[in-house]
C-alpha positions in Angstrom: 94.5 -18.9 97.7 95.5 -16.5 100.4 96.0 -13.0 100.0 98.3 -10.8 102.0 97.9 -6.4 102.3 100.5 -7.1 99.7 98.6 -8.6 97.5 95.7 -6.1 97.0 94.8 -5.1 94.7 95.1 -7.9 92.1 97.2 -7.5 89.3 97.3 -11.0 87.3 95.4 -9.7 84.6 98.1 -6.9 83.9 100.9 -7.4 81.7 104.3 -6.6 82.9 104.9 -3.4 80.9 107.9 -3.8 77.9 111.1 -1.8 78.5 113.0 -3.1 75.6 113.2 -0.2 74.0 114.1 1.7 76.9 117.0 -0.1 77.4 118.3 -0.2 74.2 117.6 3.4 73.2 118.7 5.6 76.6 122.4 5.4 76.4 121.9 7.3 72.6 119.3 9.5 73.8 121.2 10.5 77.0 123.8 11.3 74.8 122.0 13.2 72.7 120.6 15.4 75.6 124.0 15.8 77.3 125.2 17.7 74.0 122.3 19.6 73.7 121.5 20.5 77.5 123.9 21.2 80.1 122.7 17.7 82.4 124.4 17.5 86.0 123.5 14.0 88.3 123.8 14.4 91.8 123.3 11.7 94.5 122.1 8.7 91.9 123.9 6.1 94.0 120.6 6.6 96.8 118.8 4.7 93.9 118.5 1.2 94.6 120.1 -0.8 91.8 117.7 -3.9 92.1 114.5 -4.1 93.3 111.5 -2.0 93.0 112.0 1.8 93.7 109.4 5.0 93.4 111.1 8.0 92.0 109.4 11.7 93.1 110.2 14.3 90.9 109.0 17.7 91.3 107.9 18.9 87.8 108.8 22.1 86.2 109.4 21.9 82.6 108.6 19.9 79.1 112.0 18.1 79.4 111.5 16.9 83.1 110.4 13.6 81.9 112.3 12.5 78.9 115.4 14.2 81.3 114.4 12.0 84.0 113.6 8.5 81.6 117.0 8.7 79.8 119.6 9.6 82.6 118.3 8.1 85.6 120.7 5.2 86.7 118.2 2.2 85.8 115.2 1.8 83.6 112.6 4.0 84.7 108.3 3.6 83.4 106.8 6.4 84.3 103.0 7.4 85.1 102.4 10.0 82.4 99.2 11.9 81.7 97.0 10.5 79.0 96.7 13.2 76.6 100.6 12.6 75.7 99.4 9.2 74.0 98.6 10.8 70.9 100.0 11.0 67.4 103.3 10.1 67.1 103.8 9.8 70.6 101.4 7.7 71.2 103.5 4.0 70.3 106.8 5.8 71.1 105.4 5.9 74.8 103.4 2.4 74.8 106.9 0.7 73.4 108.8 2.4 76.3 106.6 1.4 79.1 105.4 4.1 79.9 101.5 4.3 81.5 98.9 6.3 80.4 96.9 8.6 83.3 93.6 10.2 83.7 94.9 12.8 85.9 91.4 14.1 86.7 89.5 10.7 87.6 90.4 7.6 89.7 91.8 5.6 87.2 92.1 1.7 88.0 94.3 0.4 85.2 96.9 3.3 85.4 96.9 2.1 89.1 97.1 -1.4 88.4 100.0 -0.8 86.0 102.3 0.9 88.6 101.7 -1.8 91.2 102.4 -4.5 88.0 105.9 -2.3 87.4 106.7 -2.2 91.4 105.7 -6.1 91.7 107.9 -7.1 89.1 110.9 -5.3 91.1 111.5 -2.1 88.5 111.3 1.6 88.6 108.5 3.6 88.2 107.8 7.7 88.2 105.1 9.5 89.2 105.0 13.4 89.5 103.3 14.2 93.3 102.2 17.6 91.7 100.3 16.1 89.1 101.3 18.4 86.5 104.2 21.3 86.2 104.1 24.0 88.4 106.9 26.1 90.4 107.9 22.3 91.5 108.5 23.7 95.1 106.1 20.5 96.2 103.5 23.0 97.9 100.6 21.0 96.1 100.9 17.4 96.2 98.6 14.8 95.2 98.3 11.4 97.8 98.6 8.6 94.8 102.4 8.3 95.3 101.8 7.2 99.1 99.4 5.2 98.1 101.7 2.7 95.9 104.7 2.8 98.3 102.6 2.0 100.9 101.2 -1.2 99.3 104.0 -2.1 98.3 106.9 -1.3 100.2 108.7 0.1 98.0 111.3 3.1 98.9 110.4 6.2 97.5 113.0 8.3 96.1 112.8 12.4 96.0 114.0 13.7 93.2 114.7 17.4 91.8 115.0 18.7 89.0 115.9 22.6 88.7 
C-alpha cells in the first residue's frame, strides 16, 4: 500500500466521530438561542455545503461555541478543550462529536480525530487562540494550519463579536 502527503498521518484506527445528535437536536437548540440571544448570520453562504471545511473562530465568550455548533449552516465537531468533558457535559459532548483537547501538550488522538472528521468530508472547529481572549487574533496557535494543510481543506474565518 502506497501512501500519499495525504495520507499521513494514519487514521484507520479512528472512528468517524457520531453527529446524530447534532443533527437532530440543532434546529431546537438554535431556536432556543435565537429567543434568548439576539443571533445575526452574516456571509454563511462562503461555507461550503459538501465537503470538508475548517471553521476559525476568534473566541471571546462562554456562548462562542455552543453559538457557533447550533447556527452554523452544516454540522459542525469541534476541537474543544478537555476539561469541558466532565460531569454532565461530558456524554452530552462525546454524543455530539465533539473532540476532547489537551491544550497544553501535543496531543495525537485529538489530532487524529480532526483529520478522521476532515477525511470523512465534514466540518470541524478549532479556536486559533486556543482559548478566549479579546478575539482580535493577535495570539494564534499554528495547529489550524497544520490540518488544512494536510488536508486541503478550505479554511473558513469566522467572527464572532
Amino acid at each position: 500500500m502506497s501512501l500519499s502527503h495525504r495520507d499521513l498521518p494514519r487514521t484507520h484506527d479512528v472512528d468517524s466521530l457520531r453527529d446524530r445528535l447534532l443533527r437532530i437536536c440543532r434546529p431546537g437548540a438554535s431556536a432556543l438561542l435565537r429567543r434568548w440571544y439576539d443571533v445575526h448570520i452574516h456571509d454563511d453562504h462562503l461555507v461550503p455545503r459538501h465537503g470538508p471545511v475548517l471553521l476559525a473562530p476568534n473566541h471571546v465568550g462562554y456562548l462562542d461555541g455552543p453559538l457557533l455548533v447550533v447556527t452554523a449552516p452544516r454540522t459542525v465537531h469541534a476541537m474543544i478543550k478537555r476539561e469541558m468533558f466532565t460531569g454532565a457535559f461530558k456524554p452530552i459532548l462525546r454524543a455530539g462529536g465533539q473532540i476532547p483537547l489537551d491544550r497544553f501538550n501535543v496531543d495525537p488522538l485529538a489530532v487524529k480525530r480532526a483529520l478522521r472528521v476532515l477525511r470523512d468530508g465534514k466540518a470541524l472547529a478549532i479556536y486559533p487562540e486556543g482559548s478566549r481572549g479579546a478575539g482580535d487574533g493577535r495570539f494564534v496557535k499554528r495547529g489550524w494550519a497544520y490540518l488544512a494543510t494536510v488536508t486541503g481543506a478550505p479554511v473558513v474565518p469566522v467572527a464572532v463579536f
